[in-house]
One Martini backbone bead per residue (centre of mass of N, CA, C, O) as a GRO file, in nm:
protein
  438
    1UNK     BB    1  12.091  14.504  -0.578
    2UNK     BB    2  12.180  14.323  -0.378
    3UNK     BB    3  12.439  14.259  -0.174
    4UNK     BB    4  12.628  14.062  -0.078
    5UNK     BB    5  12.684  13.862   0.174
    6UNK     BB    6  12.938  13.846   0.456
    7UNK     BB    7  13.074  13.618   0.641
    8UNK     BB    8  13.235  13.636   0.917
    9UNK     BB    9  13.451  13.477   1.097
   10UNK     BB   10  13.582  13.520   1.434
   11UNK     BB   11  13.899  13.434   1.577
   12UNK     BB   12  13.933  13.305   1.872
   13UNK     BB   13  14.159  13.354   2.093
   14UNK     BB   14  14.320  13.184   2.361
   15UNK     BB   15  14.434  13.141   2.655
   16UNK     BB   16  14.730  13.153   2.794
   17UNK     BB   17  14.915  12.904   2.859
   18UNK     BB   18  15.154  12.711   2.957
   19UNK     BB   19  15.450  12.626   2.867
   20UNK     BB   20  15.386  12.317   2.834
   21UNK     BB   21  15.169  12.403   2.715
   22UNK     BB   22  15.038  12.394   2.425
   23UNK     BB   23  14.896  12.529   2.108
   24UNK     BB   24  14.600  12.516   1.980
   25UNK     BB   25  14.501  12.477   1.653
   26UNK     BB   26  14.278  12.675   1.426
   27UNK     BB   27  14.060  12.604   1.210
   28UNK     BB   28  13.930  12.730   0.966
   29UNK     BB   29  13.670  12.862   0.788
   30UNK     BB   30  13.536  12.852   0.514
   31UNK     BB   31  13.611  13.186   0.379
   32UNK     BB   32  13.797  13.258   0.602
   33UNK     BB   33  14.016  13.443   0.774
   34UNK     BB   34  14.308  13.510   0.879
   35UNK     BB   35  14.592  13.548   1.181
   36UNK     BB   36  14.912  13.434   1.177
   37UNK     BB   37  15.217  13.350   1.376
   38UNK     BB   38  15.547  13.323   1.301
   39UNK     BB   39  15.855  13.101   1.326
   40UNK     BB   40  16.127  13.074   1.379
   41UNK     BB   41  16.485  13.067   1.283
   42UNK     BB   42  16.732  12.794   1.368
   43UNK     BB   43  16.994  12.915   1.199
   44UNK     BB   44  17.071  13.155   1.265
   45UNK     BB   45  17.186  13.061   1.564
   46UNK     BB   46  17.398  12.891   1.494
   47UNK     BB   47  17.574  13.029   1.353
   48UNK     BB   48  17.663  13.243   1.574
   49UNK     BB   49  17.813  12.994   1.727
   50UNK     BB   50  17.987  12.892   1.507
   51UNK     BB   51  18.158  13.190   1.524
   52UNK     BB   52  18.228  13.213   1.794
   53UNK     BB   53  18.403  12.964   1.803
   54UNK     BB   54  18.590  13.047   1.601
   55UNK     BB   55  18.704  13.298   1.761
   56UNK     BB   56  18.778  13.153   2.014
   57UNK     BB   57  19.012  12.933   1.860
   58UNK     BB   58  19.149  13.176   1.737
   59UNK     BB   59  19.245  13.322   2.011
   60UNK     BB   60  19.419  13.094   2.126
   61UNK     BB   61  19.596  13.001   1.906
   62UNK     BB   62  19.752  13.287   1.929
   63UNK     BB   63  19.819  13.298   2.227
   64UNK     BB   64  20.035  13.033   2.226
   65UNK     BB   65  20.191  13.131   1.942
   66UNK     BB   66  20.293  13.359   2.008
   67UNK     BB   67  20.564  13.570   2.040
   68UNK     BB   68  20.798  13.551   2.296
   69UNK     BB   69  20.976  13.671   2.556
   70UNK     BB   70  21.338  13.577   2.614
   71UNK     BB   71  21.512  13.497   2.903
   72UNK     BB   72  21.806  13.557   2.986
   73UNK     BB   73  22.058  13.370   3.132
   74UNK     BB   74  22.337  13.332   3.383
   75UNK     BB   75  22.639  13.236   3.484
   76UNK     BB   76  22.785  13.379   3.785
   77UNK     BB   77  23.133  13.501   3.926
   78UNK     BB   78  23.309  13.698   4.169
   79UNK     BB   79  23.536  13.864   4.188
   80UNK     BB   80  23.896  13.791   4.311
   81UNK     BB   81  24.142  13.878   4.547
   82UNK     BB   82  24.399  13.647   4.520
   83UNK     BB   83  24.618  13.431   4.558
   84UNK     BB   84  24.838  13.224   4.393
   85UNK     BB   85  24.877  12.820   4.308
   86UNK     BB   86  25.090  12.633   4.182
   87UNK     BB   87  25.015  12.280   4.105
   88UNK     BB   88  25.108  11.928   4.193
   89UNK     BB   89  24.974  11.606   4.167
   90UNK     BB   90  25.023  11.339   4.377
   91UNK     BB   91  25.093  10.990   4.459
   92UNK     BB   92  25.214  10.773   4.756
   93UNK     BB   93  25.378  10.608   4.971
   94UNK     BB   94  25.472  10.532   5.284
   95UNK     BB   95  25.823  10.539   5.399
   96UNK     BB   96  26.063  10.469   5.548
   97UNK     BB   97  26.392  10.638   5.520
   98UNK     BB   98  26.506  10.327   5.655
   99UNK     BB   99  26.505   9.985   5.498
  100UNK     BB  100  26.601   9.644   5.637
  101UNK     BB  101  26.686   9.342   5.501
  102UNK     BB  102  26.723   9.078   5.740
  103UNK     BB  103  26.944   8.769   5.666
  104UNK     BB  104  27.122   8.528   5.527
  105UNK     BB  105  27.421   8.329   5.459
  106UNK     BB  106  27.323   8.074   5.600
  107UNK     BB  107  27.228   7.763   5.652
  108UNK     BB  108  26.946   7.666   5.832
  109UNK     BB  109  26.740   7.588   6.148
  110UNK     BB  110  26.563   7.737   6.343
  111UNK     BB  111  26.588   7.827   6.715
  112UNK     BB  112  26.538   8.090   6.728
  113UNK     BB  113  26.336   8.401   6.853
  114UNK     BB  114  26.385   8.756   6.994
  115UNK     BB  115  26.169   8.865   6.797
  116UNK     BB  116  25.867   9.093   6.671
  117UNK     BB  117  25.684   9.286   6.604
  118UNK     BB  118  25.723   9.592   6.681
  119UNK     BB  119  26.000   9.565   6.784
  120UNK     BB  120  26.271   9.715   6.947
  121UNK     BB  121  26.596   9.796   6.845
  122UNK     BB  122  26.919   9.734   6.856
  123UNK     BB  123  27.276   9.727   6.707
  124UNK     BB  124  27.355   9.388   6.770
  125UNK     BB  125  27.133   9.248   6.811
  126UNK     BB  126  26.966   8.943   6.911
  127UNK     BB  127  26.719   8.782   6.723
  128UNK     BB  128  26.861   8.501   6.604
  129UNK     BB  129  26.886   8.121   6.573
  130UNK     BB  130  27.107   7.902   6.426
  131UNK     BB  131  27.162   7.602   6.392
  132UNK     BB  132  27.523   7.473   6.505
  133UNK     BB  133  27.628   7.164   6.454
  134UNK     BB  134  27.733   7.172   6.175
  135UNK     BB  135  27.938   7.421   6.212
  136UNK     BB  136  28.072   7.305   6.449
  137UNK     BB  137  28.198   7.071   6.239
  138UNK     BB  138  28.340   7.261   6.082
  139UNK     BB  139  28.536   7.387   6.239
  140UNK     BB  140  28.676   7.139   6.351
  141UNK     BB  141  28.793   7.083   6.078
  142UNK     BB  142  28.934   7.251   6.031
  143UNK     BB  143  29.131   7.246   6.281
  144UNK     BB  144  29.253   7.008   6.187
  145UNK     BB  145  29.362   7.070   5.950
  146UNK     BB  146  29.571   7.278   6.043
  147UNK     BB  147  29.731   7.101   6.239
  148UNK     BB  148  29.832   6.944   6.015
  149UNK     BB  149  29.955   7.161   5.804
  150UNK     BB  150  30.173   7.235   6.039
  151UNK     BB  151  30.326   7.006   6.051
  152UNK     BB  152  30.418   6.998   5.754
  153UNK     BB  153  30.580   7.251   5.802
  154UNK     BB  154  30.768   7.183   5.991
  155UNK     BB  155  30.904   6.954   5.837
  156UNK     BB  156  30.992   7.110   5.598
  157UNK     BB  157  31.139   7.262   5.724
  158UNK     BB  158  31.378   7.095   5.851
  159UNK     BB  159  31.475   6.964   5.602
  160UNK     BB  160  31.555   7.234   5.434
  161UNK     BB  161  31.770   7.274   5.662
  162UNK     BB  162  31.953   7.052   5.544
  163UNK     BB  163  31.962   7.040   5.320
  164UNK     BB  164  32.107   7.337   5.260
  165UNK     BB  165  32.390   7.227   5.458
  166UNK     BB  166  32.442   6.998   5.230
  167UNK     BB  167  32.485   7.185   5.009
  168UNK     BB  168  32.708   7.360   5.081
  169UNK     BB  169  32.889   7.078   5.104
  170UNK     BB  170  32.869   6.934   4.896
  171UNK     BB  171  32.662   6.647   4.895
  172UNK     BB  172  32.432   6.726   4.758
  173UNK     BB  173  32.201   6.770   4.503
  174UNK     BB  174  32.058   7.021   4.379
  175UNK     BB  175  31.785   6.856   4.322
  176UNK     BB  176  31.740   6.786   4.642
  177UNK     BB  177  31.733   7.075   4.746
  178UNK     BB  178  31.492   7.196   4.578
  179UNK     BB  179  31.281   6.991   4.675
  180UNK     BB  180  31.290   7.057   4.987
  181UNK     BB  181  31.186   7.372   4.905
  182UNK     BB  182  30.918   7.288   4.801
  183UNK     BB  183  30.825   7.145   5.030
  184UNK     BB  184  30.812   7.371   5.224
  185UNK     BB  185  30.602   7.587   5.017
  186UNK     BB  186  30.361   7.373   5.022
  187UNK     BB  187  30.322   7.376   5.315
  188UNK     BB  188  30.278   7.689   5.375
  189UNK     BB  189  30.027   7.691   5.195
  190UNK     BB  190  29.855   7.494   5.296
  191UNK     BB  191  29.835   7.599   5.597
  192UNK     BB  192  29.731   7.902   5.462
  193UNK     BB  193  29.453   7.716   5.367
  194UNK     BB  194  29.358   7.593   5.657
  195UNK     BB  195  29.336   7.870   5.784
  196UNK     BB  196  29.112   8.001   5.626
  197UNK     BB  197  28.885   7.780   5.644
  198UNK     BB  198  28.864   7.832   5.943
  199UNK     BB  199  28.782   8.100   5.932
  200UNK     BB  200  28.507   8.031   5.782
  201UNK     BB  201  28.380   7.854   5.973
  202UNK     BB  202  28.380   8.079   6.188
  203UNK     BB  203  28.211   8.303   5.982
  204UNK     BB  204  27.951   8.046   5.980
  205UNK     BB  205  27.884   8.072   6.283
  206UNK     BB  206  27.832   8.379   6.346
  207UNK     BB  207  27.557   8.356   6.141
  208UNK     BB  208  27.391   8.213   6.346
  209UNK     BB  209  27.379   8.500   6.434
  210UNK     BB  210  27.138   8.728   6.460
  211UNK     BB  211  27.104   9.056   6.408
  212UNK     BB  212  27.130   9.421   6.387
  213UNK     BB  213  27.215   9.637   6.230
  214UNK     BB  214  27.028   9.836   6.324
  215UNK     BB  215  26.779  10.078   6.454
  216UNK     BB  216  26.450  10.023   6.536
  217UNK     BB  217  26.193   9.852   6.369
  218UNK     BB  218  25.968   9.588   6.365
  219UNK     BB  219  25.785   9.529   6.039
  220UNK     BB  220  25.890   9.231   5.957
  221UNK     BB  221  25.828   8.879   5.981
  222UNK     BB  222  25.938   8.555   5.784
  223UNK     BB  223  26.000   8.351   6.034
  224UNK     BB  224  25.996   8.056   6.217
  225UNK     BB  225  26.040   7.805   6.415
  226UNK     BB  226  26.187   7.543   6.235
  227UNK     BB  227  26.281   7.652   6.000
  228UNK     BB  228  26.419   7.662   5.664
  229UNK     BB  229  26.706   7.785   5.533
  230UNK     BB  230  26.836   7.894   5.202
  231UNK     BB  231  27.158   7.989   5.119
  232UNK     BB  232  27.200   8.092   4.775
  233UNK     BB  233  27.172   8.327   4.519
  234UNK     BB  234  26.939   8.410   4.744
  235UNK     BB  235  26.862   8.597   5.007
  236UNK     BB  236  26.676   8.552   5.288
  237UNK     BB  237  26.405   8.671   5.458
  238UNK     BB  238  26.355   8.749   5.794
  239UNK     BB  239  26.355   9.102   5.837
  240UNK     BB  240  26.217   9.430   5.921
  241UNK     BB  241  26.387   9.717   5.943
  242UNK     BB  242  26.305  10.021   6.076
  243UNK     BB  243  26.450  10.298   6.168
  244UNK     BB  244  26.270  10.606   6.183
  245UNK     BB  245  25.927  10.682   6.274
  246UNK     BB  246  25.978  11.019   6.294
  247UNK     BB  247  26.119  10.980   5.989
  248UNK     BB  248  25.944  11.025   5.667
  249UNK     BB  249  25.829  10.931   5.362
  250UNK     BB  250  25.744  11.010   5.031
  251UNK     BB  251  25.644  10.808   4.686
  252UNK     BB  252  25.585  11.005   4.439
  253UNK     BB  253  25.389  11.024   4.083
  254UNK     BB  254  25.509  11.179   3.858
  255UNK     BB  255  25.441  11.310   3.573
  256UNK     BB  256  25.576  11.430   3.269
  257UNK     BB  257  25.429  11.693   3.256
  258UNK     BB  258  25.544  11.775   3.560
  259UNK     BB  259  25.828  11.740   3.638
  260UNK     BB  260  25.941  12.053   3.536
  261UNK     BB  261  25.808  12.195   3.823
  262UNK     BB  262  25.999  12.001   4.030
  263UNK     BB  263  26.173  12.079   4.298
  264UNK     BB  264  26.375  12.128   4.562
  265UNK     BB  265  26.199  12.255   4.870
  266UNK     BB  266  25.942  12.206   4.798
  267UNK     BB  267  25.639  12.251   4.910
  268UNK     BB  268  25.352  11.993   5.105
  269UNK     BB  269  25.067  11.874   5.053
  270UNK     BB  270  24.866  11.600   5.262
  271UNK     BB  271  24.700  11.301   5.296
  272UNK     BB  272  24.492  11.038   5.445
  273UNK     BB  273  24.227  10.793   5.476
  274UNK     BB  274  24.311  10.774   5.826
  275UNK     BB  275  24.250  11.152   5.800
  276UNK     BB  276  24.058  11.314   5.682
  277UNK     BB  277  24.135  11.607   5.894
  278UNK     BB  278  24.455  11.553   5.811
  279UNK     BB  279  24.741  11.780   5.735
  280UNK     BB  280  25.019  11.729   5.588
  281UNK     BB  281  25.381  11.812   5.591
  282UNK     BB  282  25.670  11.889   5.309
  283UNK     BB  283  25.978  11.798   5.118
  284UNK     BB  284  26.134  11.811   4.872
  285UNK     BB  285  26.417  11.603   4.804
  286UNK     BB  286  26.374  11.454   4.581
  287UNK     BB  287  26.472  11.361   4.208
  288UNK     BB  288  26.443  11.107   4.011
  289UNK     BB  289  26.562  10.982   3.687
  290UNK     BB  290  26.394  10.713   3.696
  291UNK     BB  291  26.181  10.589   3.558
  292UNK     BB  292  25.819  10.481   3.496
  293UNK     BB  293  25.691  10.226   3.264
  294UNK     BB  294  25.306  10.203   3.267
  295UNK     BB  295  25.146  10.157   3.000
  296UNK     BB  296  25.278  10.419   2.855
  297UNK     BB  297  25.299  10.553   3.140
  298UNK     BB  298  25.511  10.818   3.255
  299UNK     BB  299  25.726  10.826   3.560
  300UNK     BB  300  25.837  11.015   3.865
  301UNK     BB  301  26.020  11.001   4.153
  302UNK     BB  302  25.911  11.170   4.428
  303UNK     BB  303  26.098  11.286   4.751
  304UNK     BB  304  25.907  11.321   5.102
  305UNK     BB  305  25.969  11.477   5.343
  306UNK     BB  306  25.843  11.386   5.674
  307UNK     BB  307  25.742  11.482   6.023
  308UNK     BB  308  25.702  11.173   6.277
  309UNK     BB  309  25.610  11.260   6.614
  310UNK     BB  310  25.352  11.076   6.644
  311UNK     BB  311  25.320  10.827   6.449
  312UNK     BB  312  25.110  10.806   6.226
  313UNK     BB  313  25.247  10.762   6.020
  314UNK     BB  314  25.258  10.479   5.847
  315UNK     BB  315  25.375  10.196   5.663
  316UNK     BB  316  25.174  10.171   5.331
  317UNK     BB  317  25.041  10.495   5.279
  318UNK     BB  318  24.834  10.671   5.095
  319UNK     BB  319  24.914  10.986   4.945
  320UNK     BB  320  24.792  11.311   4.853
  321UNK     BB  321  24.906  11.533   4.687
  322UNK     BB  322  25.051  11.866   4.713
  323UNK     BB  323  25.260  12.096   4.481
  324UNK     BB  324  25.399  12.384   4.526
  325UNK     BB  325  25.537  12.563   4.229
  326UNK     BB  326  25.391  12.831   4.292
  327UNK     BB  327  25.356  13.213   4.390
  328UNK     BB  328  25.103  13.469   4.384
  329UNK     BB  329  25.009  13.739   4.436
  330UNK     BB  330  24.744  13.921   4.471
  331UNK     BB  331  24.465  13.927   4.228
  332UNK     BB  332  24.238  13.913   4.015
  333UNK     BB  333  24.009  13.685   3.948
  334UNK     BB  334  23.902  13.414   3.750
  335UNK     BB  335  23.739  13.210   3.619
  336UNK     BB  336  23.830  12.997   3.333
  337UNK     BB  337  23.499  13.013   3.201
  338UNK     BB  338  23.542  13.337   3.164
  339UNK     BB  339  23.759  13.310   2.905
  340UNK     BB  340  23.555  13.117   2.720
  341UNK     BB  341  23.289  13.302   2.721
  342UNK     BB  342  23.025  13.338   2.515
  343UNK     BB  343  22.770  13.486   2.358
  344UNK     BB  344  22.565  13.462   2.147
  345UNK     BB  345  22.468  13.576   1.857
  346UNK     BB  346  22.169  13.704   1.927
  347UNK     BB  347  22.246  13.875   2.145
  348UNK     BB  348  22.455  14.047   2.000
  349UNK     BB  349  22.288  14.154   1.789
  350UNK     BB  350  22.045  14.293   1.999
  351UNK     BB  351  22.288  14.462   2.181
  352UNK     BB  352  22.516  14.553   2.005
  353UNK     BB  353  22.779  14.380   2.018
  354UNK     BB  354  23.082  14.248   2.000
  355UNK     BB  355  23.323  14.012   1.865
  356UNK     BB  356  23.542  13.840   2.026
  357UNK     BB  357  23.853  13.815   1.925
  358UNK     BB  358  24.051  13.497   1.865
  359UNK     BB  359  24.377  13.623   1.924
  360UNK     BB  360  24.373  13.746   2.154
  361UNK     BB  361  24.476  13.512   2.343
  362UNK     BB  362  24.722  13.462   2.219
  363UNK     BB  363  24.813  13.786   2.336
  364UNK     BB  364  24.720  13.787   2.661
  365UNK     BB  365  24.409  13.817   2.581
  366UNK     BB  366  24.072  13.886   2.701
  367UNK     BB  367  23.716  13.846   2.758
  368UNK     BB  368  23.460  13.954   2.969
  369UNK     BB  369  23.122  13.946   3.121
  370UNK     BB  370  22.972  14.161   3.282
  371UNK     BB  371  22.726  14.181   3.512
  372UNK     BB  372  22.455  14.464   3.452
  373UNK     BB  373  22.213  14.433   3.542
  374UNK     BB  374  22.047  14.277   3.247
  375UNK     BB  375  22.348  14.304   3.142
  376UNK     BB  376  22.616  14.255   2.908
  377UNK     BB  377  22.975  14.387   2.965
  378UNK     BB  378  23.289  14.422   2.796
  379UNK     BB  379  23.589  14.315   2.906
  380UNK     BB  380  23.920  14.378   2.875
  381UNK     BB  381  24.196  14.135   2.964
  382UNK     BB  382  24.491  14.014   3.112
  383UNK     BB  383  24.668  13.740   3.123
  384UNK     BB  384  24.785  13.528   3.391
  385UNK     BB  385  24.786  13.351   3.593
  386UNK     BB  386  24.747  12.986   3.655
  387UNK     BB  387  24.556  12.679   3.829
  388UNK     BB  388  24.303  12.568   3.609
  389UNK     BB  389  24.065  12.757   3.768
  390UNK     BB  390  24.239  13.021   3.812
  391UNK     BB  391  24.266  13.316   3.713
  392UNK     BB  392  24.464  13.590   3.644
  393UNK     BB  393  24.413  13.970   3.590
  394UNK     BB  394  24.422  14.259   3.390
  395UNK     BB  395  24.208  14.563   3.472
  396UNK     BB  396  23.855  14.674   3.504
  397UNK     BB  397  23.843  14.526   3.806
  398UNK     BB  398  23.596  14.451   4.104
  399UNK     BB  399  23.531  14.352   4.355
  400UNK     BB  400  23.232  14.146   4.293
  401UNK     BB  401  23.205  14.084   4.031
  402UNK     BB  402  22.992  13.986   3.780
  403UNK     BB  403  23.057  13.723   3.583
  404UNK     BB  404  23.056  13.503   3.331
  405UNK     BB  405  23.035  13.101   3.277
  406UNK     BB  406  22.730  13.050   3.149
  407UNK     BB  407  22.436  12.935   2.982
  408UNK     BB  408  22.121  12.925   3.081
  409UNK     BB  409  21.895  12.598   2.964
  410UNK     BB  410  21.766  12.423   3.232
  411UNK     BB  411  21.989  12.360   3.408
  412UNK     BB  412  22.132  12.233   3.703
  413UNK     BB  413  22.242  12.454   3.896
  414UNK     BB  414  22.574  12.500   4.001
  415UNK     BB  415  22.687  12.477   4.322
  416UNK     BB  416  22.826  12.724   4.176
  417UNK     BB  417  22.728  13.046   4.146
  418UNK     BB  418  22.500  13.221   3.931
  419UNK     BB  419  22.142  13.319   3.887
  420UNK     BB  420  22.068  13.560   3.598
  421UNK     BB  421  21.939  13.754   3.422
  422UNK     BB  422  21.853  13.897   3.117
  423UNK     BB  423  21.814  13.974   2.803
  424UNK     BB  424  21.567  13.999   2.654
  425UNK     BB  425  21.447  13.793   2.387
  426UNK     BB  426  21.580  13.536   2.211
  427UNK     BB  427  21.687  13.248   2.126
  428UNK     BB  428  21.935  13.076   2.170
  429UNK     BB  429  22.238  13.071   1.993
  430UNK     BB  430  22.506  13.060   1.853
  431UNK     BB  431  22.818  13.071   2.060
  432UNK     BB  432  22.687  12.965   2.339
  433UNK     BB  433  22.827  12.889   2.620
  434UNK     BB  434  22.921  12.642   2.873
  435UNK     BB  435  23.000  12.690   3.214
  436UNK     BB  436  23.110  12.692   3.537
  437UNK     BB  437  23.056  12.856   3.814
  438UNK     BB  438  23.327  12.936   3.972
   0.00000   0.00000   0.00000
């Protein structure tokens, strides 16, 4: 028995494509085998898509977030040896050494004036004059007083003498005596208030004729032609004459925290917003012991000799002083700043530094913080004059050298001082203040 016959048909595979054509499938006839081609699995290329991404954006949020190292930076401030001058600042007004308001005595209306604003004057000059009408009209009447007094004092004298002469040969009787003496001495008292009113008279004449006390400039003047003048319980004030404007005072307002500072004698040196670029010089004359008390704030005036030989400082110009109460001579220097700042508590344990004792300032002692390349390095000094801005210190220090007077947060750099890295580390802690660079 033959074998059955197996017909096979042979797949032929088609000539390969372009990629956009498809390839088209044959399907096979019955009975007959293939061989076909398997297609790739597409979530395998996937997964590996998203472990790339997810390995990608855990690399960027780890170098984001890891732990960086922090610059330290510091103001600091050069060592400097200069002499020290301990001050105390005060304001006052400019004004002449020696100044009049010239009034007058009597009453009435004002009829000439012969001088003006800033006219100098020489004493005893002829400024003003009052109308003399009835001034003149009460002399004459005193006079005519005077004239009846005296009549009357002669008439009692002569009666007095007779009486006296009959009385001594007894003829009259002693009460018509005594009588005639009385009346003549009180003609004689009469006579001697008529001649004082008549004096009064004239020297209320006289006062209407104004004078200068003194020599001067006028430097202010409140009447004019035609007022009326009344001198009753207060004097009116007619002109007001400065003695000598090539000498001036200022009279300076020192708070009481300073005034047991200043001496007579001490140097002074101010200003005045007339001339912002020029420094005048004086001398304190006087400390006047009378407070004065306004909204609770005690001040004290002190009086400043100032000599004014241009004639520049006028009268109620604001002065601006500083008064020099102490000079100490040159001596290493550091800002107020550096003896008050300390660095971080973070950065002091990063670089095993000692934290400064808390009392070591009590004892006239401090610590400053010298910047040696990029590291701060403790210096211990004693502590000498301040003048609230700069200390003088006693150490090791040397001119040029760099202090630390306060941690840079970020912020801008103070117009003195220089701005330096320190050491790496972490952020500023507790501990650390900021100090002006000065």
């Amino acid at each position: 028995m033959s074998a059955p016959a197996f017909h096979s048909q042979l797949v032929k595979t088609p000539p390969a494509a372009a990629p956009d054509t498809p390839t088209p499938l044959v399907a096979p006839n019955e009975g007959t085998s293939t061989v076909e081609e398997q297609p790739k699995q597409p979530g395998r290329t996937r997964l590996w898509l998203w472990l790339a991404l997810i390995v990608a954006v855990g690399a960027g949020v780890y170098f984001w977030l890891r732990p960086r190292p922090t610059t330290w930076k510091w103001y600091t401030t050069p060592v400097a040896v200069a002499p020290l001058e301990k001050t105390v600042t005060a304001t006052g007004p400019v004004t002449a050494v020696r100044t009049v308001a010239v009034g007058t005595q009597v009453s009435g209306v004002i009829s000439a004036i012969y001088v003006d604003y800033n006219s100098p004057v020489r004493k005893g000059q002829v400024i003003a004059e009052l109308d003399k009408t009835s001034l003149r009209a009460a002399l004459n009447d005193a006079t005519a007083n005077l004239q009846k007094a005296t009549v009357q004092a002669r008439q009692s004298q002569r009666d007095f003498a007779r009486s006296r002469a009959l009385y001594a040969k007894s003829y009259i009787a002693r009460s018509e005596f005594e009588t005639a003496r009385n009346t003549y001495l009180t003609a004689l008292a009469n006579q001697r208030s008529a001649q004082t009113q008549r004096d009064r008279a004239r020297i209320n004449l006289g006062y209407a004729t104004i004078t200068a006390p003194i020599s001067g400039v006028v430097v202010n003047r409140q009447v004019d032609v035609g007022q009326t003048v009344a001198a009753s319980f207060n004097t009116p004030t007619l002109f007001t004459i400065a003695n000598d404007l090539t000498r001036m005072q200022v009279e300076a307002a020192v708070d009481e925290a300073d005034i047991g500072q200043v001496k007579i004698g001490q140097p002074v040196r101010f200003t005045v917003d007339a001339y912002p670029g020029r420094t005048f010089r004086g001398v304190v004359r006087q400390v006047r012991l009378q407070p004065s008390i306004i909204q609770s704030v005690v001040t004290y005036t002190v009086i400043i000799g100032v000599a004014n030989p241009d004639r520049a400082l006028l009268p109620g110009m604001t002065a601006n002083l500083t008064i020099a109460t102490a000079r100490h001579p040159a001596a290493p220097t550091v800002p107020a700043g550096a003896l008050s700042f300390t660095p971080p508590t973070e950065y002091l344990s990063k670089t095993a530094q000692p934290a400064p004792a808390g009392k070591a300032r009590q004892r006239g002692e401090a610590t400053v913080w010298v910047q040696e390349g990029t590291a701060l390095r403790p210096v211990h000094v004693r502590v000498g004059a301040s003048d609230g801005l700069r200390t003088q210190v006693e150490g090791p220090l040397r001119a040029g050298q760099l202090v630390a007077t306060g941690q840079d947060l970020g912020t801008p750099k103070p117009r003195s001082g220089s701005l330096v890295p320190a050491f790496p580390g972490g952020p500023g802690g507790p501990g650390g203040r900021r100090g002006p660079g000065m």
